[in-house]
DRENPA-3360 file (N, C-alpha, C; in nm, 2 decimals, always signed):
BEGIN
1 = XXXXXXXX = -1.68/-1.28/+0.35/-1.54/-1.29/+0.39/-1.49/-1.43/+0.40 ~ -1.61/-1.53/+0.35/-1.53/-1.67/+0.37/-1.42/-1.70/+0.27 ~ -1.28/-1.76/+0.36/-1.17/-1.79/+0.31/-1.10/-1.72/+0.29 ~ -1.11/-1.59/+0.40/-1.04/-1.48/+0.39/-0.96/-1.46/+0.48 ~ -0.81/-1.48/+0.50/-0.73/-1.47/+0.65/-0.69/-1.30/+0.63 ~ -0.62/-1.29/+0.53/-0.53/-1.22/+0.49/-0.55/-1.07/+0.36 ~ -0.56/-0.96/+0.46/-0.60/-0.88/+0.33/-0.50/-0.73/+0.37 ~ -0.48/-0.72/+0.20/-0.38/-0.57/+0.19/-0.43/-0.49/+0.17;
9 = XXXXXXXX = -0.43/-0.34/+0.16/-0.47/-0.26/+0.12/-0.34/-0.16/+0.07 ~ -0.38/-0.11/-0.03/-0.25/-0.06/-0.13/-0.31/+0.07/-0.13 ~ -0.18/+0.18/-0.25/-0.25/+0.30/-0.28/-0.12/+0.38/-0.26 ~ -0.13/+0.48/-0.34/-0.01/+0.57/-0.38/-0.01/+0.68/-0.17 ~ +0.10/+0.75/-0.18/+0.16/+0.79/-0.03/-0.01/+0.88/-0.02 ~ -0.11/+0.91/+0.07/-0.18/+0.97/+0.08/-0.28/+0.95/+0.06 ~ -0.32/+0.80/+0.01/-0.42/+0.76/-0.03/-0.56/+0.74/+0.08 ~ -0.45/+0.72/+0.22/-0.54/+0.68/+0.30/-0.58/+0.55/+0.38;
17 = XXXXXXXX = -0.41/+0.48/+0.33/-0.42/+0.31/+0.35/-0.42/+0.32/+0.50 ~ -0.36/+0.32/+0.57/-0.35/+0.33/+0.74/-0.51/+0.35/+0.75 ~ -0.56/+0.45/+0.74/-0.73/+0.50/+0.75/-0.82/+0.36/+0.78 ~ -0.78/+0.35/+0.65/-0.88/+0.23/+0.59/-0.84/+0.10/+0.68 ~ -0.74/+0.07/+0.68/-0.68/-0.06/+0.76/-0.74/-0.05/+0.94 ~ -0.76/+0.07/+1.01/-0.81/+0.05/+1.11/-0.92/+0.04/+1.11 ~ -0.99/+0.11/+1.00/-1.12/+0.05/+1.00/-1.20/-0.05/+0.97 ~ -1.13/-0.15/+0.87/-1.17/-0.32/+0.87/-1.11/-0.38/+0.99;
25 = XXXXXXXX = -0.98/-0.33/+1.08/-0.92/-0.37/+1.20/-1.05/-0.36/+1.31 ~ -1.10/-0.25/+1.30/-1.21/-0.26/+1.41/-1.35/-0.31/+1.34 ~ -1.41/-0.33/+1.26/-1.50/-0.35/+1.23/-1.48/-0.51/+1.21 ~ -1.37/-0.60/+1.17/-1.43/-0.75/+1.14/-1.31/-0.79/+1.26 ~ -1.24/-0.71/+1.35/-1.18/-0.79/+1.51/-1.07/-0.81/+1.43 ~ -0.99/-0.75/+1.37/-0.89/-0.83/+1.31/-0.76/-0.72/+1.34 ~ -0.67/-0.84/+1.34/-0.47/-0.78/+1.37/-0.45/-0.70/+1.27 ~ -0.39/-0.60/+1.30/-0.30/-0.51/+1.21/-0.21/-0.49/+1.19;
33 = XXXXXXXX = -0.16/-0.46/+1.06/-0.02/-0.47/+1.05/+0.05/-0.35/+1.01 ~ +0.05/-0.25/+1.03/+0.10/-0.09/+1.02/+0.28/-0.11/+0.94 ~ +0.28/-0.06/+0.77/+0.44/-0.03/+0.77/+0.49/+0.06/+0.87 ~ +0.63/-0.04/+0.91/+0.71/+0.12/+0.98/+0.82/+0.21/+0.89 ~ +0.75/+0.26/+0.82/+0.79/+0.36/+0.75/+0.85/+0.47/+0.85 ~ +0.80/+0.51/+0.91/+0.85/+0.61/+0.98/+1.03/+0.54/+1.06 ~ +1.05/+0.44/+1.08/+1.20/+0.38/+1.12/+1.25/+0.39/+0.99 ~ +1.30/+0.45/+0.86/+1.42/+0.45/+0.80/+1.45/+0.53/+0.81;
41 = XXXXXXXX = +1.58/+0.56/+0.84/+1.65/+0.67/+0.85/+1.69/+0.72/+0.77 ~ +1.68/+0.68/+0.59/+1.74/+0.79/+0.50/+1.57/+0.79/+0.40 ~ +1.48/+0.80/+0.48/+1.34/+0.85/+0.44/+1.38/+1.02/+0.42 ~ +1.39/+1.09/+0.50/+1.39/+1.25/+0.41/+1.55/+1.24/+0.38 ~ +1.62/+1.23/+0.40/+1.73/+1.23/+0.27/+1.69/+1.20/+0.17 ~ +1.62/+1.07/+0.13/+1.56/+1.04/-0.01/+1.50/+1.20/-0.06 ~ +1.41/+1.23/+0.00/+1.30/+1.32/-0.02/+1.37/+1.48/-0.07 ~ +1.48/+1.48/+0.00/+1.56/+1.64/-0.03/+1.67/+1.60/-0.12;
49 = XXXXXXXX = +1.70/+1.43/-0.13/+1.81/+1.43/-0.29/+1.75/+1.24/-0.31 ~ +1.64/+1.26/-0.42/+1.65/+1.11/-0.44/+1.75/+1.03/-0.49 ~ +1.83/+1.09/-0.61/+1.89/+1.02/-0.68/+2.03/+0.97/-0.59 ~ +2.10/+1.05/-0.47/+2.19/+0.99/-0.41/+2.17/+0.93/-0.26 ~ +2.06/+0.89/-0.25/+1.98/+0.85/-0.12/+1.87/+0.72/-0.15 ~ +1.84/+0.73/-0.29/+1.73/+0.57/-0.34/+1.77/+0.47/-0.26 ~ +1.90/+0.43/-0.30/+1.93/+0.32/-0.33/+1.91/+0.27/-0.12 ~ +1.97/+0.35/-0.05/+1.97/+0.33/+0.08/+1.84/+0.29/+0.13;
57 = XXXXXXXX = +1.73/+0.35/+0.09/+1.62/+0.41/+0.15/+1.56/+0.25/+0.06 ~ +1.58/+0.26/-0.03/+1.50/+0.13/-0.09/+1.55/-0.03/-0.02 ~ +1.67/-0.02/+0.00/+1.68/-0.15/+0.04/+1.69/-0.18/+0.22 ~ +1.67/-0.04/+0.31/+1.62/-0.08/+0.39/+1.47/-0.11/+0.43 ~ +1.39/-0.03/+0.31/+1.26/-0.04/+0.31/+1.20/-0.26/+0.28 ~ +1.29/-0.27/+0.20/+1.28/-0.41/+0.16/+1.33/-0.51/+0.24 ~ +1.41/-0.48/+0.33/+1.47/-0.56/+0.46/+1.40/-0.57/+0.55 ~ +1.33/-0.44/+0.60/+1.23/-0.43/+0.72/+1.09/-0.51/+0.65;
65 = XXXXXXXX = +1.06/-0.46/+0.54/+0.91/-0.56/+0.50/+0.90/-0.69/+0.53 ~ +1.03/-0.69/+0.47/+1.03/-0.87/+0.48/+1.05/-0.91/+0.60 ~ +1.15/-0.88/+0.72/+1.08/-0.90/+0.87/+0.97/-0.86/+0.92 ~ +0.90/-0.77/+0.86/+0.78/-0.77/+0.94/+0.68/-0.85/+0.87 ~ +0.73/-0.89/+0.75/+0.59/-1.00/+0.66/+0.63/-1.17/+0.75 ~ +0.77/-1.13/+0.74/+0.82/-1.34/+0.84/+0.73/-1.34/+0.98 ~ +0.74/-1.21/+1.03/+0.66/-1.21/+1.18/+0.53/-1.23/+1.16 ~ +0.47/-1.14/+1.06/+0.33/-1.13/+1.08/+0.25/-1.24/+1.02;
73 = XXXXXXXX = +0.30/-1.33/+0.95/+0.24/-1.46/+0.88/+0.28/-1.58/+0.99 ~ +0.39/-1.55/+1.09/+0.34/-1.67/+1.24/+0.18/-1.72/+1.28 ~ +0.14/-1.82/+1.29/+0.06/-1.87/+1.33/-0.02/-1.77/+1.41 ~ -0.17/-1.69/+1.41/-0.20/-1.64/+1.49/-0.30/-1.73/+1.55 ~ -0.30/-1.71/+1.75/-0.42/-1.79/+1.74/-0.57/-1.73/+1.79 ~ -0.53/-1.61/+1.81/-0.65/-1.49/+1.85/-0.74/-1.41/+1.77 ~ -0.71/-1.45/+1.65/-0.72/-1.36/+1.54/-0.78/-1.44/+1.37 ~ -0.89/-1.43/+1.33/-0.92/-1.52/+1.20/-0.91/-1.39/+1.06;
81 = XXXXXXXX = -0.88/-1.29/+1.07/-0.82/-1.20/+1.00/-0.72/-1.15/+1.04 ~ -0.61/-1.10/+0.92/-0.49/-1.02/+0.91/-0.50/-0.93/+0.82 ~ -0.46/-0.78/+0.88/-0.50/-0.68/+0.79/-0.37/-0.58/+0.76 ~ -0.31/-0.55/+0.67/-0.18/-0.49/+0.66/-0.21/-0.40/+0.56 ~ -0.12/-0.25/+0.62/-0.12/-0.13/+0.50/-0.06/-0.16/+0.41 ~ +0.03/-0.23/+0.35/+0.11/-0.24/+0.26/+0.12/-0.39/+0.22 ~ +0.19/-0.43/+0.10/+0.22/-0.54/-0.01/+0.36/-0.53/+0.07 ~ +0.42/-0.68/-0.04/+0.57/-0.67/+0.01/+0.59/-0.65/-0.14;
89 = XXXXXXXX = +0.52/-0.67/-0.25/+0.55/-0.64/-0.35/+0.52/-0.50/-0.41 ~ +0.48/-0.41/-0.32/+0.50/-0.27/-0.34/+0.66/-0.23/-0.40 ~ +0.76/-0.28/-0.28/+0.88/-0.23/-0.28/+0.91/-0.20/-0.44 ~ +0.89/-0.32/-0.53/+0.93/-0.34/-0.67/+0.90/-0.17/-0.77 ~ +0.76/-0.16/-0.71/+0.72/-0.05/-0.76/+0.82/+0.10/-0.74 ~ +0.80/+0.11/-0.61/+0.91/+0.21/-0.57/+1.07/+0.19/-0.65 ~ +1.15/+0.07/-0.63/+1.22/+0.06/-0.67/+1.26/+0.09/-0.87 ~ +1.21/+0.06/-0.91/+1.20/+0.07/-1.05/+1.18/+0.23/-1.10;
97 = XXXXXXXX = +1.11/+0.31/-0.97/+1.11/+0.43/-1.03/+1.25/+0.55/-0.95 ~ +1.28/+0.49/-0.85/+1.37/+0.54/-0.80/+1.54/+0.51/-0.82 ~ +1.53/+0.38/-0.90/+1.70/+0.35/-0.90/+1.75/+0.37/-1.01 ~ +1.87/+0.31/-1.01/+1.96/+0.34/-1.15/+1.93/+0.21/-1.20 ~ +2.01/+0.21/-1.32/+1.97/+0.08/-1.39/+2.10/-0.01/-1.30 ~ +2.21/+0.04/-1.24/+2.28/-0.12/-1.22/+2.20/-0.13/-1.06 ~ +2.20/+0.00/-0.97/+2.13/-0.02/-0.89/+1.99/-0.12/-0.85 ~ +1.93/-0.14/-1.01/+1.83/-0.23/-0.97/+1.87/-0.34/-1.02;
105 = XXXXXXXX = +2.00/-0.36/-1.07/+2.03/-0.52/-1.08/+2.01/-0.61/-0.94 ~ +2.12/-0.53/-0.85/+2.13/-0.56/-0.75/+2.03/-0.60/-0.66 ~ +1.95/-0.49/-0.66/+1.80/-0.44/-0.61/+1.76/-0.61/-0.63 ~ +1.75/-0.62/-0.79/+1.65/-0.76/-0.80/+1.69/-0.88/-0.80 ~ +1.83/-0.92/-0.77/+1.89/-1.03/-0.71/+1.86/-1.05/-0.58 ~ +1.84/-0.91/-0.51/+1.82/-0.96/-0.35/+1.65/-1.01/-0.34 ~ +1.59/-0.90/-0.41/+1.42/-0.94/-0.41/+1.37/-1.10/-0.44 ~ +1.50/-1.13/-0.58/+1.43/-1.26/-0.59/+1.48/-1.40/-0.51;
113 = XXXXXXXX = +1.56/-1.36/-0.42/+1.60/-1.44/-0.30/+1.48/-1.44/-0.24 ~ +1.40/-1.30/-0.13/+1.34/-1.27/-0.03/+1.20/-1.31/-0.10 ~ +1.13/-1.30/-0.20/+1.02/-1.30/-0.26/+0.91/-1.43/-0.23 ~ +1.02/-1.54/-0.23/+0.97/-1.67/-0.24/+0.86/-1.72/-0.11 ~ +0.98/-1.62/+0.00/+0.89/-1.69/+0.11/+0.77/-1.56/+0.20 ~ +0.73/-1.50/+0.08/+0.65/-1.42/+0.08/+0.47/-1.44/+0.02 ~ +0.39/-1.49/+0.12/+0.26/-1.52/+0.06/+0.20/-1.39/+0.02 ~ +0.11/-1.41/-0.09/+0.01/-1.36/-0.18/-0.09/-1.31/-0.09;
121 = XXXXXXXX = -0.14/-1.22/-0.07/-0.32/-1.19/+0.01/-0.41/-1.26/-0.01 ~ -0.50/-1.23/+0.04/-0.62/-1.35/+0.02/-0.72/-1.23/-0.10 ~ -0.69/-1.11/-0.08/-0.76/-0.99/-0.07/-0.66/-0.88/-0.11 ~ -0.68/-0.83/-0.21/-0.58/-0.67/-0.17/-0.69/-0.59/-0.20 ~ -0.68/-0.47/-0.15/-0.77/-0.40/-0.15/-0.72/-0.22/-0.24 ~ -0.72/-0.18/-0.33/-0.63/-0.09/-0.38/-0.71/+0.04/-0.43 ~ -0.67/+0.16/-0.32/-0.75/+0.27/-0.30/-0.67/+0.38/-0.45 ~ -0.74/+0.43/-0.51/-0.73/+0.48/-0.61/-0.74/+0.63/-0.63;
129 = XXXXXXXX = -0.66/+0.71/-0.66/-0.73/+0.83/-0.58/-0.62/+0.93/-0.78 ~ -0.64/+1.08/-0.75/-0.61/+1.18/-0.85/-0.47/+1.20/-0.77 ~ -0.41/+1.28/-0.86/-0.28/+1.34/-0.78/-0.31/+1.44/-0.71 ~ -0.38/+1.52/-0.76/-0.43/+1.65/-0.68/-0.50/+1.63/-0.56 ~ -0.56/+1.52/-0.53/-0.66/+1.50/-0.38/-0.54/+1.44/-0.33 ~ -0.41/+1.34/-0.41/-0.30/+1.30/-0.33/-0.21/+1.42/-0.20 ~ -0.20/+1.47/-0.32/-0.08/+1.64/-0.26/-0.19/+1.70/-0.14 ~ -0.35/+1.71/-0.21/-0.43/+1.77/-0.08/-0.41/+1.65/+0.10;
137 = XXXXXXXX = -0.44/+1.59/+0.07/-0.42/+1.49/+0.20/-0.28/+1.46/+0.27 ~ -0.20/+1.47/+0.19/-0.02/+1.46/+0.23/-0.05/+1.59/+0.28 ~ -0.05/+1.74/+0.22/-0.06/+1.86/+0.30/-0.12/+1.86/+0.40 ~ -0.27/+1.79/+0.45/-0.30/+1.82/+0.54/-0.25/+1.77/+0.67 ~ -0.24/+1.65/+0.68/-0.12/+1.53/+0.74/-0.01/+1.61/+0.81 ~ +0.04/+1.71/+0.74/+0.17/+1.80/+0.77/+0.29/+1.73/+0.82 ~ +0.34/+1.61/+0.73/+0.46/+1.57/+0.80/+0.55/+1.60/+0.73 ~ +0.63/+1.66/+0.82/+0.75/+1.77/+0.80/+0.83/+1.71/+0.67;
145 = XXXXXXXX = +0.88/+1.60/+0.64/+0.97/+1.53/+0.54/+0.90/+1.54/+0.38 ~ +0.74/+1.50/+0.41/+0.69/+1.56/+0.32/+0.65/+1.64/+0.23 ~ +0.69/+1.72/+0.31/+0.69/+1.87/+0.24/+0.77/+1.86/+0.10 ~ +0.83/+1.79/+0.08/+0.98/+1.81/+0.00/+0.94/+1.68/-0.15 ~ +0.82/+1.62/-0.13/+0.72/+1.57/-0.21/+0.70/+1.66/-0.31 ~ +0.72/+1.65/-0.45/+0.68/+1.72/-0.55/+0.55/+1.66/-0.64 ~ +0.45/+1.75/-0.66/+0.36/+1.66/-0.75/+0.41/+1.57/-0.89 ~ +0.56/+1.66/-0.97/+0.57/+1.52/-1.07/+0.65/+1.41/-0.99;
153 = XXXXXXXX = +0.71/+1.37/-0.89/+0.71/+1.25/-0.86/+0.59/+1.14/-0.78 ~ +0.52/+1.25/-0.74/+0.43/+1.20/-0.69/+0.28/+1.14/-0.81 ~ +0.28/+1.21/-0.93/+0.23/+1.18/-1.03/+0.30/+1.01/-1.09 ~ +0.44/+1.05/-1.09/+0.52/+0.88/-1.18/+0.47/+0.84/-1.08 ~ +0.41/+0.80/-0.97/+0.39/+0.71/-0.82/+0.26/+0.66/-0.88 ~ +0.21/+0.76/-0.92/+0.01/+0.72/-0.91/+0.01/+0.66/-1.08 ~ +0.12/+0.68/-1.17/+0.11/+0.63/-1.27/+0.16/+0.45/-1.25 ~ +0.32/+0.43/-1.21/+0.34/+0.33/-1.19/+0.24/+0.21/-1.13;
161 = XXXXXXXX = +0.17/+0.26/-0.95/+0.05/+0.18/-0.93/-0.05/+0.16/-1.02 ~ -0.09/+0.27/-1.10/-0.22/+0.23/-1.16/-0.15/+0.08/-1.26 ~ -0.06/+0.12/-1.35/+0.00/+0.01/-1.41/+0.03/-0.10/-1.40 ~ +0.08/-0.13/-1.25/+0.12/-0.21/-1.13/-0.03/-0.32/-1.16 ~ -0.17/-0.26/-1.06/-0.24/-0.33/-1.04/-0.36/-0.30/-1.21 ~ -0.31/-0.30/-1.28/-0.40/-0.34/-1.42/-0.35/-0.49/-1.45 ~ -0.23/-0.51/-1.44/-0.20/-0.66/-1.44/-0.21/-0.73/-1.37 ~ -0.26/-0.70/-1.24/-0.25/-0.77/-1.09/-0.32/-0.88/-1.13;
169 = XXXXXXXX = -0.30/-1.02/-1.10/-0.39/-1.13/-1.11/-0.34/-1.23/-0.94 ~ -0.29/-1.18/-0.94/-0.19/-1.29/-0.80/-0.31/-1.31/-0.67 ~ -0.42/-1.19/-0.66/-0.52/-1.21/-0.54/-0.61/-1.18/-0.61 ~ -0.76/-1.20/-0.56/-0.85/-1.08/-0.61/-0.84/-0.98/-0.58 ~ -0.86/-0.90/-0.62/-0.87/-0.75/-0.63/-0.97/-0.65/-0.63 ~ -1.03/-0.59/-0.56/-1.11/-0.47/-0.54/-1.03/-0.37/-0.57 ~ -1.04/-0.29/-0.71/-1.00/-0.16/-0.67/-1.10/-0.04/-0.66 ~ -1.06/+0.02/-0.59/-1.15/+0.16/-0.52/-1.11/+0.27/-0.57;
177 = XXXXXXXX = -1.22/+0.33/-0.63/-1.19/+0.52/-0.66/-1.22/+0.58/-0.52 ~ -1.13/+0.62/-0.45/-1.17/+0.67/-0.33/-1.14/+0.83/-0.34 ~ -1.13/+0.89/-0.49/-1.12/+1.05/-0.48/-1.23/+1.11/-0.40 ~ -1.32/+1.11/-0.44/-1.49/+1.15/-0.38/-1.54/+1.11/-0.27 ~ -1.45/+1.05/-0.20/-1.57/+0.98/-0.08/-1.45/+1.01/+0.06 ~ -1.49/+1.01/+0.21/-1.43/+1.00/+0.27/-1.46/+0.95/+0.40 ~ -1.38/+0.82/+0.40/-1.46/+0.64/+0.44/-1.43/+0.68/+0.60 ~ -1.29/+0.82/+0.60/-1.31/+0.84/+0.74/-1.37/+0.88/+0.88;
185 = XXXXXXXX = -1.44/+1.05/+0.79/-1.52/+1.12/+0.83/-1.68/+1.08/+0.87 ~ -1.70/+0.99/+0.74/-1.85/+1.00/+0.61/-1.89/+0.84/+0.68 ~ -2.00/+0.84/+0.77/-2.07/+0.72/+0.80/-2.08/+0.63/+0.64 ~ -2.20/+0.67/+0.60/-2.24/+0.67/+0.42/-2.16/+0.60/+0.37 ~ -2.02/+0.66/+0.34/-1.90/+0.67/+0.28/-1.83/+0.50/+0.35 ~ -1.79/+0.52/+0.42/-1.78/+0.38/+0.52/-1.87/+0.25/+0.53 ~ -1.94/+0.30/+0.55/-2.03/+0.14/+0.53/-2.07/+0.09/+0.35 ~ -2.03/+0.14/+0.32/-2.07/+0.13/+0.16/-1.97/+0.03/+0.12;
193 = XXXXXXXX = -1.83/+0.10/+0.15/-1.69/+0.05/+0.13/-1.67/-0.08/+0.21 ~ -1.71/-0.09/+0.36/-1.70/-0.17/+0.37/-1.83/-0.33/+0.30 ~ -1.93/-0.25/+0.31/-2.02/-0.39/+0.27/-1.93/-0.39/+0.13 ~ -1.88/-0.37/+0.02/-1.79/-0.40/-0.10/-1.70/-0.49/-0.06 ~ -1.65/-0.48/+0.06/-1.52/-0.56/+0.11/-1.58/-0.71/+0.15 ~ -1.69/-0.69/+0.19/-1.76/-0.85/+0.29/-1.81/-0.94/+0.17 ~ -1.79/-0.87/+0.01/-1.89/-0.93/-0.06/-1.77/-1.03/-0.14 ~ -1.80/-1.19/-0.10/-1.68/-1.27/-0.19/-1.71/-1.26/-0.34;
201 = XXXXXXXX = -1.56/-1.24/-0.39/-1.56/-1.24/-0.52/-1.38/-1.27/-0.61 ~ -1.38/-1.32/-0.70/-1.24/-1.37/-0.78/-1.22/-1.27/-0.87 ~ -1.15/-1.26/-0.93/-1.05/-1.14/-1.02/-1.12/-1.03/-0.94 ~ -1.09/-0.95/-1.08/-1.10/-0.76/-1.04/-1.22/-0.76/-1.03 ~ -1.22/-0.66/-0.92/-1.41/-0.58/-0.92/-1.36/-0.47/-0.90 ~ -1.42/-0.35/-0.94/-1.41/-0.22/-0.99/-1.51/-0.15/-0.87 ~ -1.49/-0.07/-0.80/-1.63/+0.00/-0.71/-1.53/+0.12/-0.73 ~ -1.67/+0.23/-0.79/-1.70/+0.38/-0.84/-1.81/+0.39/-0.74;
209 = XXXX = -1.78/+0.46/-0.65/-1.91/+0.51/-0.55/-2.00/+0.62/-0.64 ~ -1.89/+0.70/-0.66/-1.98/+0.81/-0.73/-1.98/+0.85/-0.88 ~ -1.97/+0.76/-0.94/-2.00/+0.72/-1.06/-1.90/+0.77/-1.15 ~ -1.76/+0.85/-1.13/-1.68/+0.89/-1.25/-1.63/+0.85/-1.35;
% end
């Protein structure tokens, strides 16, 4: 973990980021940084009509990140890790599959104002999972707005990330197949994941627990 303040953890809705984040939060003493997703208020309107609800839902999603990325990068003095469910450059992702084309003009004039004063991770950590174990974990979860999640959008989601981080070079990168294993439950599963995380390393590293 040397020279490590700062680490994200990514992954399509269901992947399990929150999970995972409290458990490097308790295992190496470190701050957390939880999206508040749950504060937008045209989150299930998106969900029951994307195409006349995106554009709302995306640009408050991109307002709130970025105050809570200005907050959370203050000097901490309690703390020698920072650990956050989300990128701030997720939004891009979402946006591109949810807007119109003039909609994301707009969209990317405001982004490339806010971007600048947005630091890189030290670490992103990017949980990889099938669509079908996605829709299983969202169903279990049972949050009501959810429901209204269809597997083909939720498929363009797990297509765009994969695509997203094949070019990722901005941090190192770990990405994780986390279909097969479950880091919550699963002692085994968990310490595995985490000794992968403690181990320094530059570009991509690839961890297949179970060999797919």
């Amino acid at each position: 973990m040397r020279n490590i303040y700062y680490i994200a953890v990514e992954g399509v809705i269901g992947v399990g980021k929150t999970s995972l984040c409290s458990i490097i939060g308790e295992y190496f003493s470190a701050k957390i940084v939880y999206e508040k997703f749950e504060e937008n208020p045209f989150l299930e309107d998106f969900y029951s009509d994307r195409e006349r609800f995106a554009f709302q839902t995306q640009l408050y999603f991109l307002l709130s990140r970025y105050r809570q990325h200005q907050d959370m990068m203050q000097v901490e003095l309690f703390h020698k890790l920072l650990v956050s469910d989300y990128m701030f450059v997720k939004d891009k992702i979402f946006a591109n599959i949810t807007l119109s084309d003039k909609e994301l003009v707009l969209y990317n004039s405001v982004v490339t104002l806010l971007e600048r004063d947005i630091p890189n991770p030290d670490l992103v950590i990017y949980l990889q999972s099938t669509t079908d174990r996605l829709m299983e974990n969202i169903r279990a979860r049972g949050r009501h707005y959810e429901e209204l999640i269809t597997d083909d959008y939720l498929q363009q989601l797990n297509d765009a990330y994969n695509d997203f981080f094949l070019r990722y070079e901005s941090s190192p990168l770990l990405i994780v197949n986390s279909t097969d294993i479950d880091f919550v439950n699963d002692d085994k599963d968990r310490d595995n994941l985490l000794s992968k995380i403690r181990q320094p390393f530059s570009g991509t590293r690839y961890y297949n627990p179970k060999g797919l």
